[in-house]
N, C-alpha and C positions, 0 to 999 in steps of 0.2 A: 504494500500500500504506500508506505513512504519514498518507493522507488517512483512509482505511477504520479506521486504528487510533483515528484520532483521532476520529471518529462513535462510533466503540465508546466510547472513554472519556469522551465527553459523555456520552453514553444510559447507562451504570453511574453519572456521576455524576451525574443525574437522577434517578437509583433510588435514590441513597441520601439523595437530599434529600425524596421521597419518604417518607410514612407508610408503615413496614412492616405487613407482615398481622399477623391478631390470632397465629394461631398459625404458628411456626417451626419446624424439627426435622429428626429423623432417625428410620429403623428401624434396632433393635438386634437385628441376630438372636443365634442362637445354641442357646435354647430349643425350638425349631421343628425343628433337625436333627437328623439318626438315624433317618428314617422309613424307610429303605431297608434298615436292619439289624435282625437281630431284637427286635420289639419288649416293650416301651420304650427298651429301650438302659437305658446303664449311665449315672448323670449322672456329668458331670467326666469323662467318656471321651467318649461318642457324644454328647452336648448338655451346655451348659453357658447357665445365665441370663447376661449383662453384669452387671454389678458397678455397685452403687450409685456408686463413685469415681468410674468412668469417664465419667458423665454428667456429671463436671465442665467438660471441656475443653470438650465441647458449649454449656454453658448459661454459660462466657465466653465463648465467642463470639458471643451473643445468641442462641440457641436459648431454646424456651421448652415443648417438647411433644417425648416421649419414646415411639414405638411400638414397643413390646413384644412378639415372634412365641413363640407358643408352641403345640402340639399339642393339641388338645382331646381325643384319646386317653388323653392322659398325664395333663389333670386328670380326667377323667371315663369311667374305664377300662370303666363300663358303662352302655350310656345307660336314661336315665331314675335310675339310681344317683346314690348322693353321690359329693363331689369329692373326689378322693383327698387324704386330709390332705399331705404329705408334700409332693406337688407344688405343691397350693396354698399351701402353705409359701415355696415357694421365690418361688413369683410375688409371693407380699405382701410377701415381703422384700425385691424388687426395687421394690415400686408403692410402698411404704411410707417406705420411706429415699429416693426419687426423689421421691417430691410435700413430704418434709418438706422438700425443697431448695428449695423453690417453685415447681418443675417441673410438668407434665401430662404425665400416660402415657396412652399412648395401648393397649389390650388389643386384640390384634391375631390369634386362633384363625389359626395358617396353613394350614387345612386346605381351600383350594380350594370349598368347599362340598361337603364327602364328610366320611365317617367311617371311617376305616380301608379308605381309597380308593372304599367304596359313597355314591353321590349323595344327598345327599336329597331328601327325596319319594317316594323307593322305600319298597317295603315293610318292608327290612331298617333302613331308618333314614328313619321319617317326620317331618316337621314338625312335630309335635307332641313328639319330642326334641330337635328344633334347639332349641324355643321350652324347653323343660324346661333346656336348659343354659344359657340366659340369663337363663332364672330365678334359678337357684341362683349364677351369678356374679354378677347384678347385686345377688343378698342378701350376696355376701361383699365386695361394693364401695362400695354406693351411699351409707351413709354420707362417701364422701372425694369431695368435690367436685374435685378437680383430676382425678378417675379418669374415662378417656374408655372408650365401649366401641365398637372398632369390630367389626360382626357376623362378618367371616370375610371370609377372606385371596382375590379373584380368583376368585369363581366362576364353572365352564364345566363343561360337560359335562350340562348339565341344561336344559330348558327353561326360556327367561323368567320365563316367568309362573309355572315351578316356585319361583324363585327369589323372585320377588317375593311371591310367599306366605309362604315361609319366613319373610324380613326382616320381615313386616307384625308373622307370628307374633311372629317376636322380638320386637320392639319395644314390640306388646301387653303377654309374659310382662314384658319388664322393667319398662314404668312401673305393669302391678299389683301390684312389690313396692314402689309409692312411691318410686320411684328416679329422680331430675330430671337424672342424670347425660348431655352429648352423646352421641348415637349418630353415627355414620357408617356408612352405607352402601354397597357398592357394587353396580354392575350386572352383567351373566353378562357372557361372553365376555371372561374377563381384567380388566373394566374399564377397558378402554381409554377415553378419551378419544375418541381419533379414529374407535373403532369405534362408539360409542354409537350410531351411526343405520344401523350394518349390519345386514342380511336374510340375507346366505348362508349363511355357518358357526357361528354359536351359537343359530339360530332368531329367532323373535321381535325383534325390534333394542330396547334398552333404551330409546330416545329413544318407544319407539309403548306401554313398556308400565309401565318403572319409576315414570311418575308418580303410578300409583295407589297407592304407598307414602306415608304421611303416618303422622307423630310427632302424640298429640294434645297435646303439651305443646309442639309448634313447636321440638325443641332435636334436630334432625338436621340433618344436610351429606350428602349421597352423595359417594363417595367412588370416585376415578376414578385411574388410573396413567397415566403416560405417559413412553414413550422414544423415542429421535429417532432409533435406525438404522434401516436398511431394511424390517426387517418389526415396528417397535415393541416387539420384545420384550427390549429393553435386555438382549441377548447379548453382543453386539460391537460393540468402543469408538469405533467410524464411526460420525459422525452424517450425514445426509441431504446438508443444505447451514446455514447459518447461520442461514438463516429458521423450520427447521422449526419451531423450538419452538411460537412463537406458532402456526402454520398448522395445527396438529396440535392447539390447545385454540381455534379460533376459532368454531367451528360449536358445540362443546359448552357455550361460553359464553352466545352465543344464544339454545342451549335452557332454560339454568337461567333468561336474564332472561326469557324469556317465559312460563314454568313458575313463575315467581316462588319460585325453588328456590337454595341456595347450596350450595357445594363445597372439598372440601378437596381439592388432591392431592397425593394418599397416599402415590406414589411417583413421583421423578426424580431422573435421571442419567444420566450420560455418562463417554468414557473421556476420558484428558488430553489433549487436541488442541484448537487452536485452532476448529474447526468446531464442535464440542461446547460450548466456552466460550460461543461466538456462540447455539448454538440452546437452551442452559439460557438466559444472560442475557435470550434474547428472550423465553424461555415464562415467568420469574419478574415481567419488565415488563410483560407482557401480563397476568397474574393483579392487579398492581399498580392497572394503570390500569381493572381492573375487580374490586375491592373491594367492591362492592355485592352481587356473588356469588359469587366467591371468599374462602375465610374462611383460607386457607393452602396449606402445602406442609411435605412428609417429603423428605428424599434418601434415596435408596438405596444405600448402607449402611451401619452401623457394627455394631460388636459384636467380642466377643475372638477370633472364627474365621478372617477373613476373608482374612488371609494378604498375599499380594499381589493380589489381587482388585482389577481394574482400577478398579473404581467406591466401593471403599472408604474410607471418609473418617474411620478410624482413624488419629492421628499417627502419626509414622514413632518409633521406638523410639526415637529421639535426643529427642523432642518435636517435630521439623517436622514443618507443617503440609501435607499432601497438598493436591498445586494447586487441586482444584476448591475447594477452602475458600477462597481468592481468590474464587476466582468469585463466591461467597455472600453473603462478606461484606456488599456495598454492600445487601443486601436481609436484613439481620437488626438492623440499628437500632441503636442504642445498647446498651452491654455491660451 
């Protein structure tokens, strides 16, 4: 056992001698909840944004990129309509006071790929109001170059190539309003990582079809989640074994060097146990030692809601520091 600890504590302090990735960070939810209650909900009851302050604690500890969830019902309560002043209020005051910090936000719609639970690509919400809403947000962003847009939050429930239309659309809508800000991407089926080359449950496998997406300005990442329990859906604070981290992004790696494609992921984490420790540390070195296509990583999660929510990485009210923030450390570089 003291042998095993002590392999651990070389390979973290390898990582932290190690060039950290370009971008760092976390998701801040908050903004994104209440979809269950009548909607929109009430803000400061059913949803609340995170607070400019609170991206302090993050960004000492060398964080450096801030995703942002929030309901694309709630800014654009009619599609193809303008954004509702009021809520876009709220978001810039959030994007606004966070990039003055030196920070990067990352805008993050958490809507599944649906609009008020309907898919797109359906009749009731076609791709041509996906691409109509990144229009109009990338006009009220694209002046602030720290502002990232990522297209929507894990889509599933629609075919591939439904999807991959969508994203093209978007991506079109946003650079004809002149706007050079990053996109990220991600694929159907959750965005898993380790599912990217599955056939049976979300159709089409993203590995046979998302490549036909391209940025013509080259300033995209697809954008993949990945969690290390049993069924990857980072429910329950069990991880697999120590290994999975890396095992679970080694194939998707692969595909981006041969695709000649790079990646962010968007979302990790684990609950407090030493398994977890071992299969984050592994998937943050594995990103590490391939930099050439991975451009970063988010944990999952922070934000004022979260409670005791086992994967939260909210300080404890006293100011301590919740364990997995060890973990990270050796992989955020200097403060």
């Amino acid at each position: 056992m003291k042998k095993a600890l002590g392999i651990i504590a070389l390979l973290a302090c390898a990582a932290a001698q190690a060039a950290p990735l370009e971008w760092r960070g976390i998701s801040l939810s908050g903004a994104e909840w209440g979809e269950k209650l009548p909607f929109p909900g009430v803000y400061g009851k059913d949803f609340v944004y995170p607070s400019v302050d609170s991206t302090a604690y993050y960004q000492a500890k060398g964080m450096n990129l801030m995703r942002v969830g929030f309901r694309w019902e709630r800014l654009q309560p009619r599609l193809m309509g303008e954004l509702d002043e009021a809520e876009l209020a709220r978001l810039r005051g959030f994007v606004d006071g966070t990039t003055a910090r030196g920070l990067h936000v990352l805008l993050d719609p958490h809507n599944y790929a649906a609009y008020k639970e309907v898919r797109i690509g359906t009749t009731e919400v076609p791709v041509a109001a996906f691409a109509d809403f990144w229009r109009r947000l990338a006009l009220a962003f694209k002046d602030n170059p720290r502002v990232q847009f990522g297209l929507v939050n894990e889509p599933h429930g629609l075919p591939t190539e439904t999807w991959a239309e969508a994203a093209q659309a978007a991506i079109d809508a946003i650079r004809a309003t002149g706007a050079r800000n990053l996109v990220t991407v991600p694929g159907n089926g959750y965005t898993g990582a380790w599912s990217w080359f599955e056939t049976t449950w979300y159709g089409s496998a993203n590995a046979a079809v998302m490549d036909r997406v391209h940025d013509p300005l080259d300033r995209m990442l697809f954008e993949v989640h990945q969690y290390f329990d049993k069924d990857g859906s980072g429910t329950t604070p069990e991880c697999v074994s120590p290994g999975i981290g890396e095992e679970r992004l080694r194939r998707f790696t692969a595909w981006l060097r041969e695709h000649k494609r790079r990646a962010l992921l968007g979302e990790i984490g684990g609950g407090s146990n030493p398994v977890c420790e071992q299969a984050v540390q592994g998937a943050l070195r594995h990103l590490q030692a391939n930099a050439d296509v991975w451009a970063g990583w988010l944990w999952w999660a922070g934000g004022p809601s979260w409670g005791d929510y086992f994967m939260s990485l909210e300080p404890e009210a006293t100011g301590r520091d919740k364990p997995q923030m060890r973990w990270l450390e050796p992989f955020l570089g200097d403060k």
